[in-house]
N, C-alpha and C positions, 0 to 999 in steps of 0.2 A: 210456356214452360213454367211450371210451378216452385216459385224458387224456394219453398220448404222444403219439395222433392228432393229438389239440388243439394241444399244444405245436408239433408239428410240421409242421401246417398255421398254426401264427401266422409260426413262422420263416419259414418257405417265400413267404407273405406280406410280412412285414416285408423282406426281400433283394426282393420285387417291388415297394416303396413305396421303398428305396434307389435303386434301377435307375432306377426311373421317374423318379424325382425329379433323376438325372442325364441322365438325356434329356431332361426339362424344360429343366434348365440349361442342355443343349449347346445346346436347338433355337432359345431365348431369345436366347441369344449368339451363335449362327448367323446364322441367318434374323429377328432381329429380333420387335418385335409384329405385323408382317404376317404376316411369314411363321408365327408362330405360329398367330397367327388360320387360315390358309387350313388349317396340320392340325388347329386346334382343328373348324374346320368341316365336314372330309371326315371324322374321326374320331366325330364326332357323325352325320352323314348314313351311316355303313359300320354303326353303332351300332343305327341306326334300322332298316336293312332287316335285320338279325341278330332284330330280332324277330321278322318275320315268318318267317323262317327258322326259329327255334328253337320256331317253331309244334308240328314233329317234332323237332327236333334241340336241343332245349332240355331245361327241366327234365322235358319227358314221357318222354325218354329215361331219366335219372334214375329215373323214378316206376315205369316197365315195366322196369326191367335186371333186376330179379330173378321179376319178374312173370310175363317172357314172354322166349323164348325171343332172343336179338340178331340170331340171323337172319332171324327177322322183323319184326325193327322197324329194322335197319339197311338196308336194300334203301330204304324212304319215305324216311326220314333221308335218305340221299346225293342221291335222286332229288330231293327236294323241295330240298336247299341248293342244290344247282344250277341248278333253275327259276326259284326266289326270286331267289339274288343273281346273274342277268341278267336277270330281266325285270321286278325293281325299281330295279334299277340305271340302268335302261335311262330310267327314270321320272325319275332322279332325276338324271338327265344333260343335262335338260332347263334346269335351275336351277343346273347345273355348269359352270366354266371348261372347256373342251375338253380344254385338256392333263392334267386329273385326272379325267375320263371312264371312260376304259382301267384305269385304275390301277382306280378306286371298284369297276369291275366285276369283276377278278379276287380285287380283296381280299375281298370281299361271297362270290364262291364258296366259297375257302377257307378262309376263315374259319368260316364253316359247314359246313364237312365236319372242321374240325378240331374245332369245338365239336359235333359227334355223337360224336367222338370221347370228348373229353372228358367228358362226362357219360355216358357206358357207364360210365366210372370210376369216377366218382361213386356212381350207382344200384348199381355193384358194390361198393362199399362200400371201392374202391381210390384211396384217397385219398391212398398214397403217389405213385400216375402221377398222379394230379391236379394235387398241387402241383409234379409233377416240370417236366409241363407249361405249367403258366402261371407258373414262375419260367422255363423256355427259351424263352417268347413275348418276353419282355425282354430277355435273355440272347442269343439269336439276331441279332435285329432291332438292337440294340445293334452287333454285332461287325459285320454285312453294311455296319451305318452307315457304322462306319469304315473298310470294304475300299472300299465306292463312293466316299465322299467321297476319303478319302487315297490310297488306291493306283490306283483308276481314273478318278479326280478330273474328278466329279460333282460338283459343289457347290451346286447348284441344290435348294428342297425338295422336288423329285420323289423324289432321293437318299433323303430318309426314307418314299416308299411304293413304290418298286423293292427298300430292302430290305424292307420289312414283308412283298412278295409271296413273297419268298425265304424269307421264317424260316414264313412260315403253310403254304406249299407243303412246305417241309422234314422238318418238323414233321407234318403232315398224314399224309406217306408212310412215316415211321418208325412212327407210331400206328395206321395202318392194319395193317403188318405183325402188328402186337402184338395189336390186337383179330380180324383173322381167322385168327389163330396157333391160336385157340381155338373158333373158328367150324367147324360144318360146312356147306361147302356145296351138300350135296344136300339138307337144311333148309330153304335160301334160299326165300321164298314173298312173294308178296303177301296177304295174307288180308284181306278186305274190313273183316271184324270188328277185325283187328287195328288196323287205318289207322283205323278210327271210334274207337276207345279213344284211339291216340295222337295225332288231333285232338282231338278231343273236351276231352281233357285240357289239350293244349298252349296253343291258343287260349285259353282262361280265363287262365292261369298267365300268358302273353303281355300278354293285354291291360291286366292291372293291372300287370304291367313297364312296358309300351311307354306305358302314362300315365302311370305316375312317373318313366321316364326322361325324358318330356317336362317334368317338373316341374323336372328336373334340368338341362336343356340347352334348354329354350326359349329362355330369355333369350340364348343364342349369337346365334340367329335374329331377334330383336328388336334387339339393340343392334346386329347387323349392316348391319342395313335402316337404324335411325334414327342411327346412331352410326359406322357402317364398319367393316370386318373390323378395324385397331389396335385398337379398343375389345376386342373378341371375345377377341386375343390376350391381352389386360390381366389383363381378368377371367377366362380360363380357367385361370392361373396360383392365381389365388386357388378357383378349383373343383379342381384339381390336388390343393390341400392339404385340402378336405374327402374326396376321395376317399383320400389317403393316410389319413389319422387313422381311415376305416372302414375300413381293413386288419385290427384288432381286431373288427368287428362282425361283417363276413364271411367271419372266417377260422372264427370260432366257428358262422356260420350255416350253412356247407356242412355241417360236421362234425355238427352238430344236425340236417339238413337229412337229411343220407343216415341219421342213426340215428332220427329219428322214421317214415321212410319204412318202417320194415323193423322198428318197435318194436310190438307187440300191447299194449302196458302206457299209457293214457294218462295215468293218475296218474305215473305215472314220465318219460312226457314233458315233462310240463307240470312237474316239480322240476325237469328239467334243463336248462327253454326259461330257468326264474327263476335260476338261477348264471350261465347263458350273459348275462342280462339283467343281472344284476350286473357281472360282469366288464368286460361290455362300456361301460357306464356308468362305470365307477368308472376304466377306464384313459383311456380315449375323450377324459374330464375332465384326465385328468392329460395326454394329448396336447397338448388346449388352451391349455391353462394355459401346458406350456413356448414354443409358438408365439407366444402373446402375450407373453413375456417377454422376445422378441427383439427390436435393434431395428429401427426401421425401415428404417434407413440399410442396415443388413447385408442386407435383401434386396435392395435396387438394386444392393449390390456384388455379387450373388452372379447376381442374373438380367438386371441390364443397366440403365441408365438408366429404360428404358420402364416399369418397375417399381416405380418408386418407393411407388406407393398400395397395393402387395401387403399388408402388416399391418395397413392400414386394410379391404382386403375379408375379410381373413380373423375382423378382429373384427364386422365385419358378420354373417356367417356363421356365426359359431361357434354361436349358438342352433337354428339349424336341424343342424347338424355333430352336435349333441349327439345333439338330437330321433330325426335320420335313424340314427343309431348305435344306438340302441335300438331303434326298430320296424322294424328288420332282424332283429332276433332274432325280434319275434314275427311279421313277416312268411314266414320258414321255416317256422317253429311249424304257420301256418296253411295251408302248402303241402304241408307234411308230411302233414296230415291230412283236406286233398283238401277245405279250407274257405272256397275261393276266392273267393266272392261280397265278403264284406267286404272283400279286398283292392284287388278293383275299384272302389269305393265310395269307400275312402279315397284312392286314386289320384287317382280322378275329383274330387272336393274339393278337393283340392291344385291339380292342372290346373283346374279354371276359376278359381281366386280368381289362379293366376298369368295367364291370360291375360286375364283384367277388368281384373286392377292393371299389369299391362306398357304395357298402352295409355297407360295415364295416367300413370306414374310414370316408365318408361325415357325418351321423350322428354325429359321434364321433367330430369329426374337423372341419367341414362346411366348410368355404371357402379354408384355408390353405387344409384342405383334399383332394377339388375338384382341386387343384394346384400339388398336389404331385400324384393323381392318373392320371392324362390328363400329366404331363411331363413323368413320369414311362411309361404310356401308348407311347407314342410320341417316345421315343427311344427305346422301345420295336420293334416296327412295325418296324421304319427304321433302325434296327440292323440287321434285316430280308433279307430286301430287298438290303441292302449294301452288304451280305454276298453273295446274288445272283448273284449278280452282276460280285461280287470278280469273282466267282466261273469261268464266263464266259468268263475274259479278263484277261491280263497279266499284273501284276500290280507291280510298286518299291515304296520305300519311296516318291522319287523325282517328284510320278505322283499326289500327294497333295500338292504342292508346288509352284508356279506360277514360272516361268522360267524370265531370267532377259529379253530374248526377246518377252515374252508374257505378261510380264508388259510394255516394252515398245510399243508392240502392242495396251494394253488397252487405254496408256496414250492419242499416237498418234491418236485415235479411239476417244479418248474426247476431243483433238485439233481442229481433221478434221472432225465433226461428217456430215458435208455433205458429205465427199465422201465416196464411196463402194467398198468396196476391198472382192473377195469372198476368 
């Protein structure tokens, strides 16, 4: 594993947990918790139909880049993001305010022809265009913000998915350039064979996504219905920041992700899934730690009135924050090595105890409820997969513990972050 890679997939990370975390602020102090809520909720629903998209355009892309040829597996990829996100969309427009309709459905196409994109990258083991790309998913969508809102003055939250269409579509057509720059296309094929591999594959990979993302984002849809869209806005604030703190877990899981895909050594794996599981544990903690040390007061000033209970969800959460930080690590681990079933399993465990307990506890509790069911949920699932794990390697106290020449590894790794030591 190349640990400039590393370093330089966290950064590229860390600058998209800054980004985001100011578009959180702006959209807070914009648009209020409603208007929060309405993008926490089409953000979650665009999220939703990306899985069945990334059926092909997901991590099977990834898995075949070096496998099989990209011009045949890129031809399904386009053809399938396009089918997906209009004729799920179309489903999903049904349960959709009208005027966010239109938007849901172009975001859902291009966004999945971006994310074919991106994960060619990946699977090519090009992780410099990776993080180039989802630090400009931020970066883009960010600047359009401020051309729509201030100089064409939109002020309305449409403003933030008129730009989103613009930075995905933008983005979209420079990346395409770049990956048929190296295509040939009298290659281009459908091959029956080919399309069964990269469903075959996708679908597994998906399904225990699209049940942990619901693990993840249920409770939007629960407090929505018993509590109303302000509630949604409140508490996505506080999921905000468990996604920022696993900016450590998945910056290390891609990088572990494309090198266990293309690694023939599984004892060398599995040492490198246990540092990756370190790291990520031991910073992940120290995220926490500074989050709760803030006070409360300072987040109401920073995201608005409405916000006042953000440090009280985020210590709700932080037990599941931890949990979900770590079996991300060995979640890849097992993606890497094409051992999907368990992933589904633990998924599925997580999603029904959150949706037994929502019924009885969101009514009752609203926000603090949708905190205690999503963190219960969160180390439910990854007690699961941690046990699997166990089950599979040989494990001491001392292999949770960072070694004093593996902190000096790291230190020298953030001295000399150009050079590459494999």
């Amino acid at each position: 594993m190349k640990q400039g890679t590393i370093l330089k997939t966290f950064v590229s990370r860390f600058l998209i947990l800054i980004l985001n975390f100011g578009l959180v602020i702006y959209t807070t102090n914009q648009w209020g918790s409603e208007g929060k809520g309405i993008i926490s909720i089409m953000v979650a629903n665009l999220t939703v139909i990306s899985f069945f998209a990334n059926v092909f355009t997901g991590s099977s892309m990834s898995y075949f880049a070096k496998k099989i040829n990209a011009e045949e597996i890129l031809p399904f990829a386009y053809l399938w993001a396009i089918f997906v996100g209009v004729a799920v969309s179309v489903i999903f427009s049904f349960n959709q305010a009208s005027e966010y309709s239109n938007y849901l459905t172009i975001l859902s196409v291009l966004s999945a022809l971006l994310a074919a994109n991106v994960n060619l990258f990946v699977g090519q083991q090009n992780i410099r265009m990776f993080n180039l790309y989802t630090v400009l998913q931020q970066v883009v969508h960010i600047v359009f913000i401020i051309v729509i809102v201030y100089l064409i003055r939109i002020t309305s939250v449409e403003s933030y998915f008129i730009a989103q269409i613009i930075c995905f579509g933008l983005l979209f057509l420079v990346s395409t350039i770049q990956v048929l720059r190296n295509c040939n296309f009298k290659s281009l094929s459908f091959s029956k064979a080919v399309g069964y591999k990269l469903f075959d594959y996708g679908w597994k990979t998906q399904v225990s996504s699209f049940l942990q993302f619901l693990n993840y984002r249920l409770s939007f849809y629960f407090l929505e219905f018993f509590k109303g869209i302000g509630s949604v806005g409140i508490f996505s604030v506080g999921i905000a920041f468990s996604e920022a703190v696993w900016t450590v877990s998945r910056s290390l899981s891609v990088v572990l992700y494309a090198d266990v895909v293309n690694n023939k050594s599984s004892g060398e794996a599995i040492e490198k899934t246990k540092v990756s599981l370190k790291m990520s544990f031991l910073i992940t903690l120290l995220f926490i730690t500074m989050m709760l040390i803030i006070p409360a007061q300072v987040y109401a000033a920073i995201f608005g009135k409405d916000f006042s209970h953000t440090k009280e969800i985020v210590l709700l959460l932080s037990p599941g924050i931890l949990a979900i930080a770590v079996s991300n690590i060995i979640g890849y681990y097992f993606a890497g090595i094409n051992k999907l079933r368990i992933l589904n399993v633990k998924s599925l465990v997580g999603l029904v105890f959150t949706v037994i307990s929502s019924f009885y506890v969101i009514p009752r509790w609203g926000i603090t409820g949708a905190c205690i069911v999503t963190s219960v949920s969160y180390c439910l699932s990854s007690a699961l997969l941690f046990w699997q794990f166990y089950k599979i390697t040989e494990f001491k106290p001392r292999d949770y513990i960072l070694s004093k020449a593996e902190i000096n590894l790291l230190l020298n790794k953030a001295l000399k972050k150009n050079r590459r030591t494999e």
